[in-house]
N, C-alpha and C positions, 0 to 999 in steps of 0.2 A: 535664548529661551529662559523664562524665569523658573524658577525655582520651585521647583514642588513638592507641597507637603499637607503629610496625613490629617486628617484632621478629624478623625477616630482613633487617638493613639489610644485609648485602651479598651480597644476591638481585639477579640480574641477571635481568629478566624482558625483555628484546629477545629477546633468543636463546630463547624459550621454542616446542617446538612437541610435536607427537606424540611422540617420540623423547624428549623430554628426561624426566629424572628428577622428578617433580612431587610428592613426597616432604614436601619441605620445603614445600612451600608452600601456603599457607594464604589460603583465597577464600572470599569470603562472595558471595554471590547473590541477587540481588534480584528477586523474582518467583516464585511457583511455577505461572505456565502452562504454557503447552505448551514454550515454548521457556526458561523458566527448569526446568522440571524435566528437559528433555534436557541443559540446560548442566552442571547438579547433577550427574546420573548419568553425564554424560563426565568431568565434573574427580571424581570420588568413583573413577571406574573405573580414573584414571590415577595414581592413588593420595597427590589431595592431600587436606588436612585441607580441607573442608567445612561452611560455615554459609549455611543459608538461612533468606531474610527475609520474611514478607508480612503486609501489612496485615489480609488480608482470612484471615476461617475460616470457609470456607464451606465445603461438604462433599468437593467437589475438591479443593479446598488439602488436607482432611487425609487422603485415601486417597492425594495423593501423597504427602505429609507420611509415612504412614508405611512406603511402601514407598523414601523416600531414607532413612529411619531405622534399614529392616533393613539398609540396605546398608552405614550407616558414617554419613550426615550428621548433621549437627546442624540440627533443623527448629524455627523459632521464629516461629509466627502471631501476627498480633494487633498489630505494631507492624515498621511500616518502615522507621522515621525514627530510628532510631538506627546508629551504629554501630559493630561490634565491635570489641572493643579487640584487638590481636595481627595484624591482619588483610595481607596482604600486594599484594593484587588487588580488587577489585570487580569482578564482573559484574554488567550490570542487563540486564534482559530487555526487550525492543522496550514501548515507553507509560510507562518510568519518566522522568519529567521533568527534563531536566539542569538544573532548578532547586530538585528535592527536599532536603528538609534531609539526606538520607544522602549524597545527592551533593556539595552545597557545605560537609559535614564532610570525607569525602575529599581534597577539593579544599586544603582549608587544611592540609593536612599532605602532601600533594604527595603522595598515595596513585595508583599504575596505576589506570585506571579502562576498562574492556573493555567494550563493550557485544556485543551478540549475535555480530555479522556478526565482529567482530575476533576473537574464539574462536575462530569457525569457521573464519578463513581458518587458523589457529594450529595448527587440528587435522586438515587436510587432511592424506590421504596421502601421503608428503614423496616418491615413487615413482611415484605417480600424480595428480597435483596436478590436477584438472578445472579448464580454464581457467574465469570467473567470467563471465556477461552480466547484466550488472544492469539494472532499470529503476526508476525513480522518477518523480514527480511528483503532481501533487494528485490528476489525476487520469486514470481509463485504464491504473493499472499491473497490476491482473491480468490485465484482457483481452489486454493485450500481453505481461505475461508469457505468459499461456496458450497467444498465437497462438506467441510465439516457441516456445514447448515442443516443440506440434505440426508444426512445422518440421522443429524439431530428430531428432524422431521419423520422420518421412519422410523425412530423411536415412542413417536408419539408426544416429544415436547414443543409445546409453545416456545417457539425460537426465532431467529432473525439473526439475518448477517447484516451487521453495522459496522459503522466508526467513519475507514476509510476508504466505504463500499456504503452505495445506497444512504441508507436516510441516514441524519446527523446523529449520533449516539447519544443526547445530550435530549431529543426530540424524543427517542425508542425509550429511555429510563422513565420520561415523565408520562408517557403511556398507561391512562388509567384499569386497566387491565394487566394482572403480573406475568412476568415472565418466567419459564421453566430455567431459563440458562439462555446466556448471547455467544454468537460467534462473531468476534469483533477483531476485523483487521487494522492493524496499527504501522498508520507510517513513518519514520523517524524523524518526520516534524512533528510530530504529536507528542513525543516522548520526554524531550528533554525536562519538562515541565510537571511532572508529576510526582506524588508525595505521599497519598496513601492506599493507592491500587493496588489491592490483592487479590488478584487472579486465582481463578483453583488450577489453572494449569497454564501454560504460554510454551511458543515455539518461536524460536528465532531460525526460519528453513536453511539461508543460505547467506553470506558479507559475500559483496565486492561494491567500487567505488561505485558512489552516487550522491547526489545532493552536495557534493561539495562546495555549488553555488552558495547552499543557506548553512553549513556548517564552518567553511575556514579551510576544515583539514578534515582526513581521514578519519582521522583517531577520533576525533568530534562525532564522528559520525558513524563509528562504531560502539561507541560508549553513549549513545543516544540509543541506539538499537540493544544493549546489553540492558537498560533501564527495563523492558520489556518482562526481565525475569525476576524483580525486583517484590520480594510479599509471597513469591508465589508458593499455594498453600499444599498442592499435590501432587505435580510435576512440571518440573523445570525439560522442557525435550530440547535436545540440540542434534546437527544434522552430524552423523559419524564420521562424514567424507567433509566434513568442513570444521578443519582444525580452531576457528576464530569461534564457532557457536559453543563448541566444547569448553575454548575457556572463556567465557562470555557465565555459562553455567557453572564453572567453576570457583569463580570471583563473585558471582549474585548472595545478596544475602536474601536468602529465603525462608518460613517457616519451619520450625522444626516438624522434620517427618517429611517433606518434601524431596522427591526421587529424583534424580536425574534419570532422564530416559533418553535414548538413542536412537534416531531410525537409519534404516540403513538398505540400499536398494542389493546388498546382498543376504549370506544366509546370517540370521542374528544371534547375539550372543545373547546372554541372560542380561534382563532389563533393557530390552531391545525389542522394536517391530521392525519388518524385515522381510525376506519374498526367499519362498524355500520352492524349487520349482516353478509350478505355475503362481502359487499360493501369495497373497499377503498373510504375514504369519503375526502373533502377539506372544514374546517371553517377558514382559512383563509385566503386565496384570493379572496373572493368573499365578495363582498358590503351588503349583508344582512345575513353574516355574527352569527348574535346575532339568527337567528329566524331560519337560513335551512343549511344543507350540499348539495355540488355539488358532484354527482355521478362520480366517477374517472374513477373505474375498479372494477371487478368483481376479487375475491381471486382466483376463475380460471382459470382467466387469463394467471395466474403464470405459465408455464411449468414444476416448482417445488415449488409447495405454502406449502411449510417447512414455520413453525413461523421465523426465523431468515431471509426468503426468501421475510415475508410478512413485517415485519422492515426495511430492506432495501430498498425495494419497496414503502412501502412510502416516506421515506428518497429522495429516485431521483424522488418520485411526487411531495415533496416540492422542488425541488430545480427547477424542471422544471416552477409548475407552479409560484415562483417566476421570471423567464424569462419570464411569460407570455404562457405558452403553454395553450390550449385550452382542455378539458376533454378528447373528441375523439380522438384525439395525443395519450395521455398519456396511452389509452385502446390497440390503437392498439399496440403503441413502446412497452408496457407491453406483450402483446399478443406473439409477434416476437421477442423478447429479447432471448437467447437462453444459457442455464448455460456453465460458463470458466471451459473446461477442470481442473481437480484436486479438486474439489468443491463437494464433499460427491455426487459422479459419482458410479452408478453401474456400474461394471467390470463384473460379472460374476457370476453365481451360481452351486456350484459343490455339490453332493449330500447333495441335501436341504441347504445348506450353501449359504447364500450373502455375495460375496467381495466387499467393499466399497473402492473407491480411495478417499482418502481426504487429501493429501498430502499438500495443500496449509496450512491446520490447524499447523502452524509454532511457535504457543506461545499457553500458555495452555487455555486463555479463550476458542480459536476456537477449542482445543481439548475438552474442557469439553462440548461446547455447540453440539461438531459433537456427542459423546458418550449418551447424552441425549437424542439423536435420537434414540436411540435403546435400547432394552430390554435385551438382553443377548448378551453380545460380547468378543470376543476373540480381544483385543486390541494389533496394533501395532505401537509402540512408541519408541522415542531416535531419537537422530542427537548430533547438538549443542544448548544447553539449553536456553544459550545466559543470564545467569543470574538469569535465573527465580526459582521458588519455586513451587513444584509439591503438597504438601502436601493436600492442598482443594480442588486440580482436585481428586485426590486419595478417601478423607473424602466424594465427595459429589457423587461421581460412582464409590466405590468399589463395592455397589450391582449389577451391571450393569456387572462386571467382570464376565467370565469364567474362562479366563486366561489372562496372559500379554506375550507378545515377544518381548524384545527388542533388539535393535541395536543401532550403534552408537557410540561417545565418551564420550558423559555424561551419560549413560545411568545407571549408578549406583545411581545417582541422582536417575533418579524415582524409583529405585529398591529400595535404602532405604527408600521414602518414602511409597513405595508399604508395605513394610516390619515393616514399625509403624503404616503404618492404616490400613493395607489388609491384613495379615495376613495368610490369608488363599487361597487367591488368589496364583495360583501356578503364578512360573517365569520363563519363559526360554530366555537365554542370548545367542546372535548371537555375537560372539567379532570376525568375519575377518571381513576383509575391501575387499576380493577379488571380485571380477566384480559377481561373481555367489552369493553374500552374500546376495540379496532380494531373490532370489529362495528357500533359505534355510528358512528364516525367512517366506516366504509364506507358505513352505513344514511343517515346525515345527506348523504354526498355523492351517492350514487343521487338520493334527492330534490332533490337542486340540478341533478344534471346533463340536459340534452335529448339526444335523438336525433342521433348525429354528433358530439357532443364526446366527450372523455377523462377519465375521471377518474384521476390521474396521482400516484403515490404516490412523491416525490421530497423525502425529508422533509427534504433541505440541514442536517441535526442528526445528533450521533451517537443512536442509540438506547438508551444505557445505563440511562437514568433509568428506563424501563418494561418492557426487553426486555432477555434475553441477548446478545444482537449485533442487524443488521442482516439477518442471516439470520432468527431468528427474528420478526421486523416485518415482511419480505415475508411471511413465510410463514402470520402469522398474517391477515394482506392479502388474501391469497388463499384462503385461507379464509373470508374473512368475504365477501366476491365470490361462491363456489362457494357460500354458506347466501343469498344474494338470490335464487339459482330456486329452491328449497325451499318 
């Protein structure tokens, strides 16, 4: 690869936002999904010169490919790992790995490097600027974004769950109409890359392993996730029962006058929300503080008040009532909050058996916490592992096993660990890839499960290797559930 170089070297890209003349400047983009082709079509509209990059040419890539092409870009499939020479910026789109060969060329010639969330904040309405509520962690950030949405909306503000939910956040900012506040989920591929995001509040819910495909190590990928509390203007929240969030907030350099807040699914301390009784309770936003708790919501409330349902739920009551929402908001937004398709969903029950969708369970803490759900389960597991280590989901619910069915391409992965600490737990292995391959794996677990167990679809893998997303493997789940009474 040759060699490349700026050729705006006295391009001052700090001072860059809506307003600015974007003329000269010259970005290339890395991704054409959803939020790499809204990145394209902002920077193409603001009239910079434009190249975008993607490995993949599948049929979406080139029906975006060429409607950024009528407009002015420059679209080039087939190879990501290069980069252009002349270039002045990079933007990468949320999953590009800040260990790609495009990224550590960049790197070595001291290239800007933007990822999603930094655009966006760049291109906010400099007039109407929406204050930012972020969420992150392994796991629980759409729920809580969603709850915080519904909040927000019962308060009566112009809002939106974005980022790494729904529409592209980069698409929501340039929205000719302002927004009141965003609730913006953020995934730790999104973060590594940012530089002047300052959030009125963020939550980092919960760390265990995951992505270590696109980070290297651990530690990468926790200090990717710590980035999250980085600016933050009003509160910094971290989970009380998870020692890594706590110092994640302790280490953040944040604005002055910025709170640490704590949630915690017992009774709470001062500068704490927390569940006293039945109650969601607030000790810190309110000015007396030291002596009462303000009544938030009833555990009720919850349309699924699961313990992991009632931690996230506080989580978007801290985040709301650092914006200032008011208790009655937060009762009813809780009330009307309604659970994301793939989120430990009843499907089905076929003699005396419950089928669970919980497909979104992508890395093993959300698979160990969906299995703790249940007493006796016929587990389905495997995808892409993405790095991880099965061994302590195994150690701490093998008793919880009936049986295990797996699919997938790692799926040997959990079967050797099955096989050092389960022992006894039978195994049946689904190895096609063909379109009918969840029907089989549905059909093989009916037959293992009894009357009163679960058979419980928490595949702790990404689904890329066999499926479109994770939406598409519930769904084809549930389908294959809805053809056993047929």
């Amino acid at each position: 690869m040759g060699t490349a170089v700026k050729i705006m070297t006295s391009l001052n890209l700090d001072d860059l936002n809506r307003n600015s003349d974007w003329s000269h400047v010259r970005v290339c983009v890395v991704g054409l999904g959803v939020a790499g082709f809204a990145a394209a079509d902002a920077l193409v509209n603001l009239g910079s010169e434009v190249i975008v990059i993607d490995a993949a040419t599948g049929e979406r890539q080139k029906e975006r490919a060429t409607i950024l092409e009528i407009l002015g870009a420059d679209v080039r499939l087939g190879d990501d790992s290069k980069l252009p020479e002349g270039i002045d910026l990079l933007v990468l789109s949320p999953g590009v790995s800040p260990l790609a060969p495009i990224v550590v060329a960049a790197q070595k010639i001291d290239l800007p490097i933007w990822g999603e969330l930094e655009l966006a904040w760049r291109l906010r309405d400099p007039k109407h600027p929406a204050p930012w509520l972020l969420v992150t962690g392994t796991n629980g950030k759409t729920t809580t974004t969603l709850m915080l949405e519904s909040i927000l909306l019962a308060a009566g503000k112009r809002t939106l769950a974005a980022g790494n939910i729904g529409r592209s956040l980069v698409e929501v900012v340039m929205d000719p109409t302002p927004w009141d506040v965003l609730a913006i989920e953020v995934g730790a591929p999104q973060l590594p890359f940012v530089h002047t995001i300052s959030p009125q509040a963020a939550v980092c819910l919960n760390l265990a392993e995951d992505h270590i495909d696109l980070f290297g190590t651990f530690a990468a990928y926790r200090d990717a996730k710590a980035r999250v509390y980085e600016r933050c203007q009003v509160a910094a929240i971290f989970n009380v029962a998870d020692a890594e969030t706590i110092r994640m907030v302790e280490q953040a350099e944040v604005v002055d006058g910025c709170r640490a807040i704590g949630f915690t699914a017992g009774i709470p301390d001062i500068s704490m929300v927390g569940v006293v009784e039945e109650f969601l309770v607030d000790r810190a936003f309110l000015e007396n503080r030291r002596e009462a708790a303000l009544e938030l919501a009833e555990i009720t409330d919850l349309a699924i008040p699961a313990a992991h349902n009632i931690t996230n739920a506080l989580a978007a009551c801290a985040l709301a009532r650092a914006h200032g929402v008011e208790a009655r908001a937060i009762r009813d937004g809780l009330r009307a909050w309604q659970p994301a398709p793939h989120r430990i969903a009843h499907v089905g029950q076929v003699a005396g058996v419950d089928y669970i969708d919980d497909s979104k369970a992508t890395n093993t803490h959300a698979a160990a916490t969906s299995l703790a759900s249940y007493n006796s389960v016929v587990w389905i597991a495997g995808g892409m592992a993405k790095g991880q280590d099965f061994d302590q989901l195994v150690l701490d619910n093998a008793h919880r096993m009936r049986a295990v069915v797996l699919l997938g391409v790692d799926q040997e992965l959990i079967a050797a660990a099955l096989e050092r600490h389960a022992p006894n737990v039978p195994i049946h292995r689904v190895t096609t890839k063909e379109t009918n391959a969840m029907e089989i794996v549905v059909s093989k677990a009916a037959s293992l499960a009894l009357a009163g167990d679960t058979v419980l679809l928490a595949p702790g893998c990404a689904s890329w290797d066999m499926f479109r997303d994770y939406s598409a493997r519930g769904e084809a789940f549930a389908d294959a559930v809805a053809g056993l009474n047929k």
